[in-house]
C-alpha positions in Angstrom: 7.2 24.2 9.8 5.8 24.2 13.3 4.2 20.6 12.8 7.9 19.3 11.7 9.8 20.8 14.4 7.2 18.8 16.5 8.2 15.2 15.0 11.8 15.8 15.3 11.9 14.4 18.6 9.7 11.2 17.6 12.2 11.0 14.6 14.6 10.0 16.9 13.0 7.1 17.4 13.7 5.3 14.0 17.1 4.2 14.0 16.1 2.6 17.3 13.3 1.1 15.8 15.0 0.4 12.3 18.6 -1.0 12.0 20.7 1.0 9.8 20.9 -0.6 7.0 16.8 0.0 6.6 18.0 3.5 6.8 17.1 5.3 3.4 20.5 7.5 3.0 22.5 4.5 4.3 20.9 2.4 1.5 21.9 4.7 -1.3 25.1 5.4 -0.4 25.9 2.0 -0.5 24.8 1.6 -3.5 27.1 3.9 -4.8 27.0 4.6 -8.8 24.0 1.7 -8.6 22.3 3.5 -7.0 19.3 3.8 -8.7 19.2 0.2 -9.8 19.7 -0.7 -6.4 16.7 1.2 -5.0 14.3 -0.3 -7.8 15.0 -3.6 -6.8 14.5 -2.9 -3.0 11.3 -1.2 -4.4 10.4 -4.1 -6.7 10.9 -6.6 -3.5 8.8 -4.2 -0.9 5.6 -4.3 -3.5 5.2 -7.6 -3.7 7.6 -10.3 -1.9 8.6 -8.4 1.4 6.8 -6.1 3.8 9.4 -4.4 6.0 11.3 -3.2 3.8 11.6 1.3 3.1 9.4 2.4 0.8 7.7 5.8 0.7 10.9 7.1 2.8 13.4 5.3 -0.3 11.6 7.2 -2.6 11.5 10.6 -0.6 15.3 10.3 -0.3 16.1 9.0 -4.3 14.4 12.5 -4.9 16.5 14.7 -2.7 19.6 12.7 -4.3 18.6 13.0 -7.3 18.0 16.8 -6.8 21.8 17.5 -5.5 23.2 15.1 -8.3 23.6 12.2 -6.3 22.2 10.1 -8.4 23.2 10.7 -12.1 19.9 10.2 -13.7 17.5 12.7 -14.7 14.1 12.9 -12.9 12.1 11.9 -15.7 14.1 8.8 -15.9 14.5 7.9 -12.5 10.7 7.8 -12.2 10.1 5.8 -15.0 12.1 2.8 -13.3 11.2 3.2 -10.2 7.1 3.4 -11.4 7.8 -0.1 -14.2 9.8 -1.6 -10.8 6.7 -1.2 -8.7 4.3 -2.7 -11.0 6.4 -5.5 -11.5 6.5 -6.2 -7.9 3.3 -5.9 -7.6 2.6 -8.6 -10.7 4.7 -10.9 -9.0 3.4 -10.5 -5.3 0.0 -11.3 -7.2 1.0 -14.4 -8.9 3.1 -15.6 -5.7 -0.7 -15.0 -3.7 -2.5 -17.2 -6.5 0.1 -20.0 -6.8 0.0 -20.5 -3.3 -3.3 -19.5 -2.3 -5.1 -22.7 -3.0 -2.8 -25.2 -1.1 -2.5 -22.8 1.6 -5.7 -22.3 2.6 -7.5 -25.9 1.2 -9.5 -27.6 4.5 -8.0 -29.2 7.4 -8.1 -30.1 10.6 -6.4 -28.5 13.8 -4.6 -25.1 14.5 -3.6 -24.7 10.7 -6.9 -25.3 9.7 -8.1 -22.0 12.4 -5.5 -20.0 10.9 -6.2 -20.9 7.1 -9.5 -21.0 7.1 -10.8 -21.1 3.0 -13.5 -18.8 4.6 -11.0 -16.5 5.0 -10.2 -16.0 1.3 -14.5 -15.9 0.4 -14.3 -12.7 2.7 -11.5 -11.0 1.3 -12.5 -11.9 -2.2 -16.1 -10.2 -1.9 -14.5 -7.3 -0.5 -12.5 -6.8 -3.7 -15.9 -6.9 -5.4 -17.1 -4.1 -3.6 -13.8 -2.0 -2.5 -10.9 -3.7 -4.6 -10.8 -0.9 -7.1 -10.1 1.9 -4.8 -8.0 -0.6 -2.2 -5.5 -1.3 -4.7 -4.7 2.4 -5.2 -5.2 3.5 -1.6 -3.1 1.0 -0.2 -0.4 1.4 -2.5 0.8 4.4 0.3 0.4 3.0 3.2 4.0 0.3 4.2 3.4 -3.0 4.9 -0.3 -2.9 3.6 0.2 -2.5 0.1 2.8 -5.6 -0.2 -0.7 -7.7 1.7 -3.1 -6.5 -1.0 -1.2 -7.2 -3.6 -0.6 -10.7 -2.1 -4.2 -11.4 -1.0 -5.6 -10.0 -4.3 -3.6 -12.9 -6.3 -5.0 -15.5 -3.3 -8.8 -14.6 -4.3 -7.9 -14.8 -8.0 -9.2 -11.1 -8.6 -9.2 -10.9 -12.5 -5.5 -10.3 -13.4 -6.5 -7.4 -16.3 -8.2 -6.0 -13.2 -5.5 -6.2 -10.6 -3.1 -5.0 -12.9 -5.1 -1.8 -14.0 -5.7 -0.5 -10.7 -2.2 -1.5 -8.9 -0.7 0.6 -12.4 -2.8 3.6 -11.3 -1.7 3.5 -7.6 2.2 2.8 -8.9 1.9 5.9 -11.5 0.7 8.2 -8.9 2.6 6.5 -5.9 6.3 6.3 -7.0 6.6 9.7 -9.1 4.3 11.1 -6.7 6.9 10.6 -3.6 9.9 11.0 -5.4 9.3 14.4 -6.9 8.0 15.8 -3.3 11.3 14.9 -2.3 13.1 16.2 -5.3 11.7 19.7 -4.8 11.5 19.4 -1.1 15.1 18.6 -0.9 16.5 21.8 -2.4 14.5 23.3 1.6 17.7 23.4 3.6 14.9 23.2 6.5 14.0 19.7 5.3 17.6 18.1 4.3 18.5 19.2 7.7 16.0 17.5 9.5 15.1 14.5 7.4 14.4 11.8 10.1 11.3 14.4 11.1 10.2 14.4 7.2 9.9 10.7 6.8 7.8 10.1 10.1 5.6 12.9 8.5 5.3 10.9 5.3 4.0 7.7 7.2 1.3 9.9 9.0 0.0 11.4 5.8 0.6 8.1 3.8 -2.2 6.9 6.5 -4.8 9.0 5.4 -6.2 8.6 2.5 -7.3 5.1 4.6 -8.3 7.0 7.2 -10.9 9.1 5.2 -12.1 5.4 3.6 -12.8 4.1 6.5 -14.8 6.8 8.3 -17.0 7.5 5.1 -17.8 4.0 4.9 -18.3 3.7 8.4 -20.6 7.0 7.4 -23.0 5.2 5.0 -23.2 2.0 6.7 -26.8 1.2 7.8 -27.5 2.2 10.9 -28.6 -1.7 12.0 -29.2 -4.8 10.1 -32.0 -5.1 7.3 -35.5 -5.8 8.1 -36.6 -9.4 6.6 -38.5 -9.5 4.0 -42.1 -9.3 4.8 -45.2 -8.3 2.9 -46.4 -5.0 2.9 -50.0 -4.4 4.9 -51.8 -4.5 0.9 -49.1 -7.6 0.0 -51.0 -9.3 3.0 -54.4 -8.3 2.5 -53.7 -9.9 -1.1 -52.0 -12.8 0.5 -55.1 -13.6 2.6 -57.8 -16.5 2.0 -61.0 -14.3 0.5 -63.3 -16.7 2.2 
């Protein structure tokens, strides 16, 4: 309670930061009875074709409508599309990344050559082969970052029965996930009446799960580069002319 009552003066930052038509309630009023369908499309879009677009905060908000009737579709429903609409954008952000990804970042000369450097894409590509499991589901909550992976992950033609698995775990727990909090959240006269303060909230806590990632690996990194291989002190007595 405390820790909300703190953010609600940094809530009044967003609708300076964010026109109003990026504003979650605005959106959905809009909408009117299409609501819902409107939502999963704007859903569908910020997975996988355009970043800046609401996304944990859309779903927080679908749940508190759907909670006061708003929206005229049980909960078990409204998840359902909004989880499939995810995925979706997701797939398509993926096969958007490998359709492009070769022509984009081929060799060349000059500034375009700097920015899409093909070593770029060998970098990325071996960290999916040692994090992409767990950075597909973990970025799935953090805006902006998510609609990147998903993108990047079709650019380094990570196996699609791969991709697809993992992004579907992060979309099952992601979009039910934030739209029942905000279902049963909702019904908190505390939290409808201070809203703005909620969604900030959700954008800290969406950042860490990251967070923790990043300081265990940092954790179990060596501490400095590995030693070349040399032979051992009975490796080089065996390596040495007998005579």
């Amino acid at each position: 309670m405390t820790a909300l009552l703190g953010l609600a003066p940094v809530a009044q930052l967003v609708p300076l930061l964010l026109p109003s038509w990026l504003d979650p309630e605005v959106i959905i009023k809009a909408f009117g009875p299409y609501a819902l369908w409107g939502v999963a499309f704007i859903i569908f879009a910020e997975c996988g074709l355009f970043a800046v677009l609401p996304g944990d905060s859309l779903l927080f908000t679908v749940g508190i409508f759907t909670g006061i009737g708003t929206i005229d579709h049980s909960m078990v429903f409204v998840c359902a599309v909004l989880t499939v609409c995810a995925i979706a954008g997701n797939a398509c952000g993926y096969a958007i990344g490998r359709a492009v990804g070769p022509p984009l970042f081929k060799p060349r000369r000059g500034l375009a050559g700097k920015i899409f450097n093909p070593t770029y894409v060998e970098k990325t590509r071996l960290f999916y082969d040692r994090y992409g499991n767990r950075a597909l589901i973990l970025a799935r909550f953090v805006p902006i970052i998510r609609t990147f992976v998903t993108f990047s992950a079709g650019v380094t033609r990570m196996p699609f029965r791969r991709f697809i698995l993992y992004t579907g775990i992060g979309g099952l727990i992601w979009a039910p996930g934030v739209t029942v909090l905000g279902y049963f959240l909702g019904n908190v006269t505390f939290i409808r009446t201070h809203i703005d303060a909620v969604l900030v909230l959700i954008v800290v806590v969406s950042l860490i799960p990251m967070g923790i990632e990043y300081l265990m690996s940092r954790r179990h990194r060596p501490a400095g580069p590995a030693p070349a291989d040399e032979p051992s002190p009975p490796e080089a007595e065996l390596s040495r002319d007998p005579r």
